[in-house]
C-alpha positions in Angstrom: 15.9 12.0 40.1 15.9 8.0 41.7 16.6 5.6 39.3 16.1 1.9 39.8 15.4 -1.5 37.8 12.1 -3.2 39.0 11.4 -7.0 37.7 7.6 -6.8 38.8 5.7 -4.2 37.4 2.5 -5.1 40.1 5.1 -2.5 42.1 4.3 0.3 39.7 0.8 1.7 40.2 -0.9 0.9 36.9 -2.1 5.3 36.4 1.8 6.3 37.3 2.8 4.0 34.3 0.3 4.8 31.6 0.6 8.3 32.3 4.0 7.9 30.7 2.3 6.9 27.5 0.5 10.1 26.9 -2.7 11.2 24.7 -3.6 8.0 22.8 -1.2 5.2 24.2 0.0 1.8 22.4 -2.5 -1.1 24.0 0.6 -3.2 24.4 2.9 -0.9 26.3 0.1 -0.2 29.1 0.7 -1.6 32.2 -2.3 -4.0 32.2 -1.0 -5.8 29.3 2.7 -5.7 29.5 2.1 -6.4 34.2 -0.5 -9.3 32.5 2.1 -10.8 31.1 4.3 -11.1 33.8 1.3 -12.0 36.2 0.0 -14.9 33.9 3.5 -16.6 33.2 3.5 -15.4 29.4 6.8 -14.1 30.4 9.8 -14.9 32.7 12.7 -17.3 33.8 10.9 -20.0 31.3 10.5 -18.1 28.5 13.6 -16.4 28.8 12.1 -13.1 29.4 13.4 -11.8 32.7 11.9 -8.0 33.3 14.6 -5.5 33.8 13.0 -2.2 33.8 14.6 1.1 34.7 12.6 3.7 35.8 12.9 7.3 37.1 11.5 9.1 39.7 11.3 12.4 41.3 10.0 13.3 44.3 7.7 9.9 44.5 6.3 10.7 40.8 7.7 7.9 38.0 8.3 10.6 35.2 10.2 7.9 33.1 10.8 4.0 32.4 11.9 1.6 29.5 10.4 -1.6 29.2 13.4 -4.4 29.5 14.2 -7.6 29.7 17.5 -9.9 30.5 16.8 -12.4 27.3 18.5 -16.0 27.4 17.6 -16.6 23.9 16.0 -14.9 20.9 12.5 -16.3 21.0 9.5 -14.3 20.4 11.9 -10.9 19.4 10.9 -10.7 16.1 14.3 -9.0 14.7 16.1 -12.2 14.3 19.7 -12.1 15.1 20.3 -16.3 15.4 23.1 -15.5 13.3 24.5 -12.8 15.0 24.7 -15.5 18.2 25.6 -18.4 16.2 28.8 -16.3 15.0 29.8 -14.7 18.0 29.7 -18.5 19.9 31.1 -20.3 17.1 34.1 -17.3 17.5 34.3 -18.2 21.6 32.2 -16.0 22.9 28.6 -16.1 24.7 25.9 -14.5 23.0 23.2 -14.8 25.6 22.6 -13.5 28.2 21.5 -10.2 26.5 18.8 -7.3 27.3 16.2 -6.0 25.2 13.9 -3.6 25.4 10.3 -4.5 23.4 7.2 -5.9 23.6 7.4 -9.2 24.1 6.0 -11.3 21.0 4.9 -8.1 19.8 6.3 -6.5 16.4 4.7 -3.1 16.9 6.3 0.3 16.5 6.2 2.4 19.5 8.4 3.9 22.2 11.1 2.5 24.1 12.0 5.4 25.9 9.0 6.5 27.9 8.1 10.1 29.6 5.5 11.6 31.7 3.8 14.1 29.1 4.4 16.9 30.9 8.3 16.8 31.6 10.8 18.0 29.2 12.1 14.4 27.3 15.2 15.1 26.4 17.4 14.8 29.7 15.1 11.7 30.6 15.4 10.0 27.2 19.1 10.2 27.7 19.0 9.2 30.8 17.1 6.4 30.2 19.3 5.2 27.1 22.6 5.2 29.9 20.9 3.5 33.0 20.4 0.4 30.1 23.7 0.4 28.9 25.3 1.0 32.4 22.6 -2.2 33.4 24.4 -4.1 30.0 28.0 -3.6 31.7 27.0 -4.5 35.5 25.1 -7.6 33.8 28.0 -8.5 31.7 26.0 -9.2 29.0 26.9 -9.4 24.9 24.7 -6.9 23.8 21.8 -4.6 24.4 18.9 -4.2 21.7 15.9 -1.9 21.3 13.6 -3.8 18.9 10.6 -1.6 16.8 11.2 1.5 18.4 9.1 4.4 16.8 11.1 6.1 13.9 11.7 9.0 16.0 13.2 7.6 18.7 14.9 4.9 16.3 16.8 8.6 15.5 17.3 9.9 19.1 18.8 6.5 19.7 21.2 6.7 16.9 22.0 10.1 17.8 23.2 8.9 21.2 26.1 7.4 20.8 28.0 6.1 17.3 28.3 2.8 18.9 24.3 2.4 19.0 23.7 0.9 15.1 20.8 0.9 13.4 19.1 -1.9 11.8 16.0 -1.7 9.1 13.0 -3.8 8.2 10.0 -3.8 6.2 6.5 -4.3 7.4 3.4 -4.4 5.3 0.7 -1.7 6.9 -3.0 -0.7 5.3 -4.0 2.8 5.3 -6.9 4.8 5.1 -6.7 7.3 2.5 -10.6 8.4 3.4 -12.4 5.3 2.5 -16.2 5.7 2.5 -16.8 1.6 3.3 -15.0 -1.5 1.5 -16.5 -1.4 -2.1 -15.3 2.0 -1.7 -11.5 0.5 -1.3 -12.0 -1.7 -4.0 -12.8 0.7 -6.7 -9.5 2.5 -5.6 -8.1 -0.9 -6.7 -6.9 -2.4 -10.7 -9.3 -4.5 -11.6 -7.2 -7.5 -11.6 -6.8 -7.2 -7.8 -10.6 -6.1 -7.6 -12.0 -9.2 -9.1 -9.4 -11.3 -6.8 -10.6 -10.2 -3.4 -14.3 -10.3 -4.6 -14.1 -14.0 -5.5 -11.9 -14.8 -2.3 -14.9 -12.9 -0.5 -17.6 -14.6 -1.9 -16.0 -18.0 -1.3 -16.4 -16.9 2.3 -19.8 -16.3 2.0 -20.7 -19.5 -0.5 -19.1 -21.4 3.0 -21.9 -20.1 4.9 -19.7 -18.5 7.5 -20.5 -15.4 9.4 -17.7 -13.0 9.8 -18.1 -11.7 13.3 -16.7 -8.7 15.1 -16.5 -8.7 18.7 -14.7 -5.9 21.3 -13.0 -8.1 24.3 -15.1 -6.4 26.6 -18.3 -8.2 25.3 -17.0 -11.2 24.4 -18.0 -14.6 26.3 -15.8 -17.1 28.2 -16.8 -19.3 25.0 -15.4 -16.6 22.7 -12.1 -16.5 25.1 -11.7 -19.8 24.9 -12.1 -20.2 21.3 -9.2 -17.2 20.6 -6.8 -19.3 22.8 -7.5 -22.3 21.3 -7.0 -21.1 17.5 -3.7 -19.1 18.8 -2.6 -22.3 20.6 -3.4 -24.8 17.4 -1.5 -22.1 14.8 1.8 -22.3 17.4 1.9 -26.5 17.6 1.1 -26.7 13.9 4.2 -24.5 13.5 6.1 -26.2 15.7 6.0 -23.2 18.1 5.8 -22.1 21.7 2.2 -20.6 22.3 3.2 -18.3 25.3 0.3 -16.6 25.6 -2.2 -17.9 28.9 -5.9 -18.4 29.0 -5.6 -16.3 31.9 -3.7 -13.6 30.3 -6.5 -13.2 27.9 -9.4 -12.9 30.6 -7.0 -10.1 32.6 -6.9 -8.3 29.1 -11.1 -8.3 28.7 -10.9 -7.2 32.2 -8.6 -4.8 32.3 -8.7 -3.1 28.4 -11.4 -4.9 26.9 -12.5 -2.0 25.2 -9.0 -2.1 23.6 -9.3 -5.7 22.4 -11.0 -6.9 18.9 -11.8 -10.3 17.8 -12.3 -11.0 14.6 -14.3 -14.1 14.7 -15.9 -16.5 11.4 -19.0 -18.5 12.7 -21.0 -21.3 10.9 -24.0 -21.8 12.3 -23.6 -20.3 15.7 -20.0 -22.1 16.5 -16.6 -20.3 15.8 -14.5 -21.9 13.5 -11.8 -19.4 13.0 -10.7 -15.9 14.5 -8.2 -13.2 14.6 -7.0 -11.5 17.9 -6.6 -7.9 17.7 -6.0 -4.9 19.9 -6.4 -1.2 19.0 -5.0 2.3 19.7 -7.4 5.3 19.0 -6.4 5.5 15.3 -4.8 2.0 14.8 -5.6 -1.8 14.2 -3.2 -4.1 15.0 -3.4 -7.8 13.8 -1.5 -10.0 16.4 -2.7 -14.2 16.5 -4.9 -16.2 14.1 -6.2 -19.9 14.1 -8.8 -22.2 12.8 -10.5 -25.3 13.6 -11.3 -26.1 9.6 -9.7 -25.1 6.9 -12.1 -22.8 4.0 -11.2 -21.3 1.0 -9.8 -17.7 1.8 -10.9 -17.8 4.9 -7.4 -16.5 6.5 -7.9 -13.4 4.2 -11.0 -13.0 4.9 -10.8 -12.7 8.8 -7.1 -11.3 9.0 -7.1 -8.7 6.6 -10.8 -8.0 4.8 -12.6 -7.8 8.3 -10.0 -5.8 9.2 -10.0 -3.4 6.7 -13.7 -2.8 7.3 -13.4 -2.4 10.6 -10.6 0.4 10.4 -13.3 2.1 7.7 -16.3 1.4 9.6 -14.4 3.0 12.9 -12.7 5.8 11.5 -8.9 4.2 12.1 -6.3 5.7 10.1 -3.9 2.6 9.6 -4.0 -1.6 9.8 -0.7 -3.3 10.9 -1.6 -7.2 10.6 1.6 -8.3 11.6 5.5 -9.1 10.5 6.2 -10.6 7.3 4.2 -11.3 4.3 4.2 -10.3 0.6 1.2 -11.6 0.0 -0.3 -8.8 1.5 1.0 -6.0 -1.0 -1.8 -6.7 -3.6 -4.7 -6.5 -1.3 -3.7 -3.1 -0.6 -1.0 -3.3 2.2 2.3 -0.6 1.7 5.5 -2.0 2.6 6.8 0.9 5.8 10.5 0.7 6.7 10.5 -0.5 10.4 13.5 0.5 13.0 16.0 -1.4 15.8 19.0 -0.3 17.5 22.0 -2.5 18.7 24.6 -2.7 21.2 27.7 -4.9 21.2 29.4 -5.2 23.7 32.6 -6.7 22.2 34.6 -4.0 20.0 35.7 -5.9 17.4 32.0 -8.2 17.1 30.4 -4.4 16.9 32.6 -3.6 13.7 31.7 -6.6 12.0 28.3 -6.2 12.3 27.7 -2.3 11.9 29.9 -3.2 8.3 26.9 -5.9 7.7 24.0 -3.6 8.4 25.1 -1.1 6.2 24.8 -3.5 3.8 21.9 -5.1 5.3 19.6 -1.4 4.9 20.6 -0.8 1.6 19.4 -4.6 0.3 16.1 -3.7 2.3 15.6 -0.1 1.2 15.9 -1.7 -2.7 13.1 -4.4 -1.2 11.0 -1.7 0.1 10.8 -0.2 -3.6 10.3 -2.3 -5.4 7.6 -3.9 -3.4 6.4 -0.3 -4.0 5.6 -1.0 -7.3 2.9 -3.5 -7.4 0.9 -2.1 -5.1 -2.9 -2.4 -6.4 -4.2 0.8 -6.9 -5.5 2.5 -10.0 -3.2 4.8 -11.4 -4.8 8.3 -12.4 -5.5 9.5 -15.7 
């Protein structure tokens, strides 16, 4: 095997990469978004995102790679650790630089550790997991994190080494449990929640906006330019960094538009609102919303009721709008345990923290249940 770090994924033919990802890849880990980022300046010495990535080949054929980056701060991660750095510099020491493998701006569960389909994983996960921690000592950087990996290779990365620790989250994720269309949902709900997202529905519809669904692939330069201004308004009313390039979304329609959904809200004929959304073969996933007027319910309406019909209407077994939000537990939305894996460099730092994320889990394992319990649905008999 020949094993290298590349920081320009235009060097990696875009089939040798997604034939790592297998039978139904993540949109976000193909090569045409995560080489459109770097292309389109969504990601690099500005943004503190420098790409890092090992890969492995054999005999010419890449057969496995990790998606990596040298981060000099914690912007855009999405498994916040500000405390982790303020502690460590207010003790001496320097937090950042530091690597970490994810999806930039992306809190999506999927593999870290990638490997051509037909090649045993085991040897090539492992080797993977040491060429990024023998990077993290030639770097002589603080730490090393893998952020939203899927839950079994949260475990195989565990399983490597007792100084890899574990960390625990809670998203809030939709599933289909065989809905015929939306009213069908609904009746599955109390009638307290039922009534709810009715009236927030119809608010919608007393606006005389027209919810809109659009695949990137069809969608117009107007469309395009709408989605980036709504993501780019969102970000400054926030006080944020909107990252994300006009450009970046064009290479997406061109490259995966078939991949893309927009979730758009026009009143007469001009979009006032819309959700940007990307799909796998049997998942929705919510990523940036905006508005140019503010309606009653609207944000529901586009970000989560329009996507809940959608994922009925296509046959998708799950909806993953996002990080964060409680709000989203009565409209139907199960709170899933989501997974990272740390690295410290520093002994006696490592300690301290592996004694706070045991505590850490078990605070958000008792969130997880009782969020549980008010979920909406009808209970039987």
């Amino acid at each position: 095997m020949q094993i290298s770090i590349t920081d320009n994924l235009a060097d990696i033919a875009p089939q040798a990469w997604d034939h790592l990802l297998g039978r139904n890849p993540n949109p976000f880990l193909s090569h045409a978004f995560l080489q459109g980022l770097e292309r389109h300046r969504c990601v690099g010495e500005h943004w503190g995102w420098r790409p890092r990535h090992p890969l492995i080949q054999e005999a010419g054929e890449l057969i496995g790679a990790m998606p990596l980056y040298l981060k000099d701060n914690s912007y855009g991660e999405l498994v916040f650790d500000w405390a982790w750095a303020d502690a460590y510099q207010r003790a001496g020491g320097r937090y950042y630089p530091k690597l970490v493998s994810a999806i930039p701006y992306t809190p999506v569960s999927a593999p870290r550790l990638l490997v051509a389909p037909d090649r045993d994983p085991g040897p090539i996960r492992e080797t993977l997991i040491e060429q990024a921690l023998e990077l993290a000592h030639r770097e002589g950087v603080s730490s090393l994190h893998w952020l939203f990996p899927d839950p079994e290779q949260a475990q195989r990365l565990e399983a490597h080494s007792p100084d890899l620790l574990p960390r625990h989250d809670v998203q809030f994720h939709w599933r289909n449990h065989g809905y015929r269309d939306f009213a069908d949902f609904l009746d599955r709900l109390n009638a307290r929640r039922r009534k709810q997202i009715r009236r927030e529905r119809r608010r919608v519809e007393e606006s005389d906006i027209e919810p809109v669904v659009v695949s990137g692939d069809q969608a117009s330069d107007a469309d395009w330019a709408d989605i980036h201004r709504f993501y780019r308004t969102t970000f400054d009313r926030r006080g944020g960094h909107p990252t994300l390039t006009l450009e970046f979304f064009h290479h997406l329609a061109e490259k995966i538009g078939d991949r893309v959904v927009l979730l758009l809200a026009r009143e007469q004929g001009r979009n006032v609102a819309g959700a940007f959304c990307m799909r796998s073969d049997d998942t929705l996933y919510g990523r940036h919303w905006g508005c140019d007027e503010e309606h009653h319910s609207l944000h529901f309406e586009v970000c989560y009721y329009q996507g809940i019909d959608y994922c009925i209407r296509e046959g998708l077994v799950r909806f993953e709008p996002g990080a964060q939000g409680e709000h989203k537990v009565w409209r139907g939305f199960e709170p899933t345990r989501v997974h990272s894996v740390h690295w410290l460099a520093h002994p006696g730092f490592r300690e301290i923290i592996r004694n706070h994320l045991v505590r850490e889990r078990e605070a958000v394992e008792d969130y997880r249940r009782s969020m549980l319990g008010h979920l909406p649905f009808r209970r039987e008999g």
